[in-house]
C-alpha atoms as one frame of an Amber mdcrd trajectory, in Angstrom:
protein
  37.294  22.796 -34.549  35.295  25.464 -33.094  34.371  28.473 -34.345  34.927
  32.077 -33.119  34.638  35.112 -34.557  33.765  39.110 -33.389  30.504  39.796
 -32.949  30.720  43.264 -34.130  31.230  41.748 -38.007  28.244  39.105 -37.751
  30.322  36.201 -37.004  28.843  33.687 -34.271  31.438  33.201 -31.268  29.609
  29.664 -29.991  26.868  28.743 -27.828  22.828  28.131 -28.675  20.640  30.044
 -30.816  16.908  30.852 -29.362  15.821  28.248 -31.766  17.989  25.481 -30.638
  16.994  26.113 -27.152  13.320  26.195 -28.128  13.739  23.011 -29.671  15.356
  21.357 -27.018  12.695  22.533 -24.263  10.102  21.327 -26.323  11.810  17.900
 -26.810  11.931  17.784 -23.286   8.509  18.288 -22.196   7.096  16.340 -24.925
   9.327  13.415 -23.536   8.042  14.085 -19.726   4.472  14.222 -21.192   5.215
  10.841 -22.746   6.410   9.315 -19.186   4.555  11.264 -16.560   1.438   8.807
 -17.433   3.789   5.939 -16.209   5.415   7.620 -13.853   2.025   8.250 -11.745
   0.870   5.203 -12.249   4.049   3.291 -10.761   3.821   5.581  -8.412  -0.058
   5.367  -6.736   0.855   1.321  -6.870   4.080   1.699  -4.962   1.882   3.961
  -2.513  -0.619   0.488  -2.319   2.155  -1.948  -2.026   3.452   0.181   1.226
  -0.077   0.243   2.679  -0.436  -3.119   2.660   3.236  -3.632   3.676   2.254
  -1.751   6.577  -0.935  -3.304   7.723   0.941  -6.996   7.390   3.985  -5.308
   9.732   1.525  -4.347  12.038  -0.131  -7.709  12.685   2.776  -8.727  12.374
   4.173  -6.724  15.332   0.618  -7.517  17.598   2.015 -11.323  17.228   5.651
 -10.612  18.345   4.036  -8.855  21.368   1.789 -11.710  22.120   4.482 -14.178
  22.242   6.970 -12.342  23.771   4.400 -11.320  26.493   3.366 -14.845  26.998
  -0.456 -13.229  26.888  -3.251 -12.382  24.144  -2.632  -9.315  22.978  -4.956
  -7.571  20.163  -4.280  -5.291  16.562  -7.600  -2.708  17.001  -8.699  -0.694
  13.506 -11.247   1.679  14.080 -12.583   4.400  11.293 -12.296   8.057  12.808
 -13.742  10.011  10.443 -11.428  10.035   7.202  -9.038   8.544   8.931  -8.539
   4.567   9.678  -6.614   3.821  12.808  -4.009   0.591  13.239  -3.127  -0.080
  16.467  -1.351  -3.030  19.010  -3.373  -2.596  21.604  -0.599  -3.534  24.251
  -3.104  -3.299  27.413  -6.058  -4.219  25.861  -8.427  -1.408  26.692  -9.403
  -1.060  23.083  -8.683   2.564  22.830  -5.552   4.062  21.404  -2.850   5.450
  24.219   0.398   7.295  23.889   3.719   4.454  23.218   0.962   2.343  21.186
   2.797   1.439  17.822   0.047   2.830  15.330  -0.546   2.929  11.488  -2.925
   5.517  10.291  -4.388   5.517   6.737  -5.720   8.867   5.388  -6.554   9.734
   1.991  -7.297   7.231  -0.170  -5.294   4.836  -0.305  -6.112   2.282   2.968
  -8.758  -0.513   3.845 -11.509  -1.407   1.511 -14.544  -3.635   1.930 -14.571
  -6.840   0.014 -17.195  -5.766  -2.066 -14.325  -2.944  -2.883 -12.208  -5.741
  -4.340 -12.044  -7.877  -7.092 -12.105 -11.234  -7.467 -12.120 -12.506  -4.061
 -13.236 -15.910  -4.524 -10.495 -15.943  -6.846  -8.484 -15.348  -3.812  -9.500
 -18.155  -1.695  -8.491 -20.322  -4.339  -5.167 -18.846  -4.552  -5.024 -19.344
  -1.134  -5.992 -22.545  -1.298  -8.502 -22.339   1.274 -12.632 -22.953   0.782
 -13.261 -19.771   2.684 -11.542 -16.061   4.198 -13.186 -14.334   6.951 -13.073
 -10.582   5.661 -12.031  -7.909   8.528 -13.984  -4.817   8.425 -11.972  -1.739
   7.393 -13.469   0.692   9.823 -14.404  -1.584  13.067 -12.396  -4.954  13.932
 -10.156  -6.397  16.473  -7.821  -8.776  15.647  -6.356 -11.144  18.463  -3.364
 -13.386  18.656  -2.902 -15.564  21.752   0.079 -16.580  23.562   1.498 -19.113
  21.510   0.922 -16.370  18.515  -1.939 -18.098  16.768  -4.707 -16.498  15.277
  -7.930 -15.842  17.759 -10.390 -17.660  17.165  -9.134 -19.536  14.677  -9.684
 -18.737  10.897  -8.285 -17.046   7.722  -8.564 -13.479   7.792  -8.523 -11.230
   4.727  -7.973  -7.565   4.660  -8.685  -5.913   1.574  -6.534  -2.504   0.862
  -6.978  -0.225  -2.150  -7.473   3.131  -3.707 -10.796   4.241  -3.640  -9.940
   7.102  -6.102  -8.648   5.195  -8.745 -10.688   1.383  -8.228  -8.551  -0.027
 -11.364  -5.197   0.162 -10.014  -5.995  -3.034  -8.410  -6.077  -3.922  -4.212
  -3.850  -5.812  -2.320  -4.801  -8.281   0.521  -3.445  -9.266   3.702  -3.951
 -12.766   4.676  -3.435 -13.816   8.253  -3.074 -17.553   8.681  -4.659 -19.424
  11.703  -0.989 -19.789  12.837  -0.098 -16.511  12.875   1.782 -16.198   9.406
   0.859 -13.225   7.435   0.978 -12.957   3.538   0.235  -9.852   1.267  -1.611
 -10.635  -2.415  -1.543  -8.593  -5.096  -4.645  -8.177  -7.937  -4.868  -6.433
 -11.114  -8.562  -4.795 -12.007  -9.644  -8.021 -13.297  -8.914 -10.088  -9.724
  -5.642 -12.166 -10.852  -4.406 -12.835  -7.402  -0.566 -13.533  -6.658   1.576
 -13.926  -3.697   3.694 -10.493  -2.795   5.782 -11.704   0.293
């Protein structure tokens, strides 16, 4: 039953007192200082999970282009200042040109050394390969041939990551002599699994 009353003899008519709306504000931000913590964090991995996501589409993409070309064609990545460029170089001139499907990487979140990362050798094994050839982050060209093999002829690791925050992990792109790409994941201490 609710209550009402007049206001003009003291009664309360309904609604929320200052204090009950203090209350409830301060429940609520102590709550969304509880989660925002989490909330980031999920967050700046999601943001590393779609860079790598788009670095494997992209090689991806170069190989599509090669076979579907019947001819070589190339995936350039070239530092420009803070900037790293992506690029299927579809008339292999080495230089980026208007209608070029790109990927650019600011910020950062993008490529990393593989000094950057941890536990690579861990990652061979995962692999299950004795060795990965490591692609530069600022400076590399990346070549599939006709058939859509790998050339020449190797495993190729790209290391991604946030250079910001170094313990939220990397993620790798593995390229396969045949062609097939892979993205690994890694905690800070350089447990490697299998993404896609």
């Amino acid at each position: 039953m609710t209550k009402s009353g007049n206001p003009a003899n003291g009664t309360s008519s309904g609604g929320f007192t200052i204090v009950e709306l203090v209350v409830s504000i301060a429940v609520i931000l102590i709550i969304t200082g509880v989660a925002l913590p989490s909330f980031l964090q999920s967050y700046r991995t999601y943001q590393l999970s779609d860079a790598a996501s788009k670095a494997a589409n992209l090689l991806k993409l170069t190989r599509f282009e090669a076979i579907r070309r019947n001819t070589p064609v190339s995936c350039q990545i070239r530092q420009a200042g803070s900037a790293t460029n992506f690029w299927v170089d579809s008339n292999g001139n080495a230089s980026m040109d208007v209608g070029e499907t790109q990927v650019v990487f600011t910020g950062t979140i993008g490529p990393i050394s593989a000094g950057a990362a941890p536990g690579t050798d861990a990652l061979a094994s995962a692999v299950g390969v004795p060795t990965l050839t490591s692609v530069s982050p600022t400076n590399a060209t990346v070549t599939f041939d006709q058939r859509g093999a790998v050339n020449p002829a190797a495993v190729y690791v790209l290391y991604l990551g946030n250079t910001a925050l170094p313990n939220l992990g990397s993620r790798a792109v593995i390229l396969l002599p045949s062609g097939s790409v892979q993205v690994w994941s890694a905690d800070s201490g350089g447990i490697w699994h299998l993404l896609n």
